[in-house]
Each structure stands twice: as structure tokens, then as C-alpha cells.
C-alpha positions as CSV (number, residue, x, y, z in Angstrom):
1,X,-8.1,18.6,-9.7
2,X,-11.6,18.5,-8.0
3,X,-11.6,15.0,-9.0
4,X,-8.6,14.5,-7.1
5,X,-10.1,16.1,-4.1
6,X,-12.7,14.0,-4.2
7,X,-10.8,10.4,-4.3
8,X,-8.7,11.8,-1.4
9,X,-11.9,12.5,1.0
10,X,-13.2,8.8,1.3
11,X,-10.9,6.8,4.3
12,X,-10.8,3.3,2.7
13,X,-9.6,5.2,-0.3
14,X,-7.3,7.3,1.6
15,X,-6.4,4.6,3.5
16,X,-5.2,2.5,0.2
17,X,-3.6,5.4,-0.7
18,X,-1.5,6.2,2.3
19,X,-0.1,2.8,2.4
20,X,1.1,2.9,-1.3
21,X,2.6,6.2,-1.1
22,X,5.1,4.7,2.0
23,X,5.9,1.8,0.7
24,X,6.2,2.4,-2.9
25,X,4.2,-0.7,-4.3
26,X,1.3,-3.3,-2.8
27,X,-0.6,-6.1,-4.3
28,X,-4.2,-6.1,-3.8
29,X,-3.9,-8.9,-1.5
30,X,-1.7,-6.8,0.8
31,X,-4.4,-4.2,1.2
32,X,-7.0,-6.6,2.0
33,X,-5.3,-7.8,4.4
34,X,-3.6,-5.1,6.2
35,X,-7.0,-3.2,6.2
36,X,-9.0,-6.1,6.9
37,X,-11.4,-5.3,4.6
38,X,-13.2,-7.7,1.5
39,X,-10.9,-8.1,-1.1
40,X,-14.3,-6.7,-3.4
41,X,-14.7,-3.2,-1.3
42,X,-10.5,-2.8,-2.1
43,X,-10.8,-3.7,-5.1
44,X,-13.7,-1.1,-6.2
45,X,-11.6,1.7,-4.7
46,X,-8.4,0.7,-6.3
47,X,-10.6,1.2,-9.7
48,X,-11.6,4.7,-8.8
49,X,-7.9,5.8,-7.6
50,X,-7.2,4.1,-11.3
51,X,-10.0,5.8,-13.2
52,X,-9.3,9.5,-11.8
53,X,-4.5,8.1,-12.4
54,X,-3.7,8.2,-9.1
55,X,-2.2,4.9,-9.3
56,X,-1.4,2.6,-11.8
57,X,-1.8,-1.2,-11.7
58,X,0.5,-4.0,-12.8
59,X,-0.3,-7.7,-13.3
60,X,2.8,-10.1,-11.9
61,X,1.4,-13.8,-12.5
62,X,-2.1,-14.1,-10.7
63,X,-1.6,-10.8,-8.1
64,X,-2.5,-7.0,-9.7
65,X,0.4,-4.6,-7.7
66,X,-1.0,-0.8,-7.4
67,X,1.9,1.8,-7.4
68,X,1.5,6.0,-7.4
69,X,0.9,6.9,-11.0
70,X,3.9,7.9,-12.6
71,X,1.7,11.3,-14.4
72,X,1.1,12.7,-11.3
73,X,1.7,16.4,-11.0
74,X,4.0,17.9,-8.2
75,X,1.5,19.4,-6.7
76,X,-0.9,16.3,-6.3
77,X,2.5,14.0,-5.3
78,X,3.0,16.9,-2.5
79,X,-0.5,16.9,-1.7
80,X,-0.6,13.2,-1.4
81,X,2.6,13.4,0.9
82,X,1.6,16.3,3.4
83,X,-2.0,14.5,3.9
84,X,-0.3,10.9,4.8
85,X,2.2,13.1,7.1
86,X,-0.7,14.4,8.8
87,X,-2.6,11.0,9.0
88,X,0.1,9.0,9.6
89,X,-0.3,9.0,13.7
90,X,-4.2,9.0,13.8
91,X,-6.2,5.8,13.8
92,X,-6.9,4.2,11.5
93,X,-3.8,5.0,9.5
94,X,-1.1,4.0,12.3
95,X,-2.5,0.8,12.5
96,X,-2.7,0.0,8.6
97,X,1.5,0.8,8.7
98,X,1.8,-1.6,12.0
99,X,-0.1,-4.2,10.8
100,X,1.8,-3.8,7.1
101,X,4.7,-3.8,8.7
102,X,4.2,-7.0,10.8
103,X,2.5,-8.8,7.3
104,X,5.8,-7.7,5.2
105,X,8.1,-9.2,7.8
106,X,6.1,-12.4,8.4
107,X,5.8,-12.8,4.1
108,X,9.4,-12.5,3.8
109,X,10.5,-15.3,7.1
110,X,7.9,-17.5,5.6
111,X,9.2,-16.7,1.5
112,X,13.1,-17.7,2.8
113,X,14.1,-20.8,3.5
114,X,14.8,-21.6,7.1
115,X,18.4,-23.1,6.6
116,X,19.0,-19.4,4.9
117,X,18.1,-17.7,8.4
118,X,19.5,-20.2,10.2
119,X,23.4,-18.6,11.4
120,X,25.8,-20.6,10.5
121,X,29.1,-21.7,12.2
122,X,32.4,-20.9,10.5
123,X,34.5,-23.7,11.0
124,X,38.4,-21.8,12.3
């Protein structure tokens, strides 16, 4: 449990970590840019939170997704939830989940084609 302690009292780690606690599931790319960070610096942290099972990784085609780790004790999934409750509001973190938030709805416009979005007239 120190261990765990000790992942959770770096920012760019607890950053990462906030972000993937709210919205389930990110890709690496997701986190490097929301947190405008080097995709290298994200990537070293994501292998710590990893080494000491915080999260667990998942390869989809060429982009490595980073989710909560399913082991995780109630206590440390509480612990994780009442610490991004309390950071949620503060800078940086309320800027990560605004800037998220605008790169997730941006992604999907830009995934869907345009004649989908596009209303269409119902013919009476």
C-alpha cells in the first residue's frame, strides 16, 4: 500500500490517473494530448501506474488504451475516487477534464460522417 501512496503523490501521475478514473478508458495518445505533455514523459508514468497495477493496458491496432486495474482493492478504488473528488476543481486537474472533454467531442464530429450529422428532412 505504500507503493500506492507513492504513485498517487507525483501530479503528471495523478494527473493520468484522474482522467482514467472519470472516463473509464484513454489511449496514450489522449493523455498526451489533453495534458500537453511528450508522448515519452506519459508514457514512463503509465509504466509505473502499470508496474505498482493501478491500471492495466490494452493494445487495439497501433494505440495502447490504459484503464483502472481490475485487482484493485476497495479501499485503493475509494482512495483513488475521494482524491480526484478533491482535485477535480483545482488547476491543473479542471483543465485536463475541459480540455478532454473538448478533444472527445471534436474526435467523434471528425470520426462521423458529415451527411450522418447532417438533419435530415422527412418528406410528409
Amino acid at each position: 500500500m505504500n507503493d500506492f501512496f507513492k504513485v498517487l503523490a507525483d501530479e503528471t501521475r495523478l494527473r493520468c490517473l484522474a482522467l482514467i478514473a472519470s472516463y473509464d478508458e484513454l489511449c496514450v495518445c489522449e493523455l498526451n494530448i489533453t495534458l500537453a505533455l511528450p508522448q515519452s514523459k506519459i508514457s514512463r508514468h503509465l509504466a509505473i501506474m502499470k508496474l505498482n497495477q493501478l491500471v492495466r493496458q490494452r493494445r487495439q491496432g497501433q494505440w495502447m488504451y490504459y484503464a483502472l486495474h481490475p485487482d484493485l482493492t476497495t479501499v485503493q478504488r475509494e482512495i483513488i475516487k475521494l482524491t480526484v473528488q478533491a482535485v477535480q476543481t483545482q488547476s491543473p486537474f479542471k483543465e485536463d477534464h475541459e480540455r478532454y472533454s473538448c478533444l472527445r467531442s471534436n474526435c467523434l464530429e471528425n470520426l462521423i460522417p458529415s451527411k450522418i450529422l447532417a438533419p435530415t428532412r422527412l418528406a410528409w
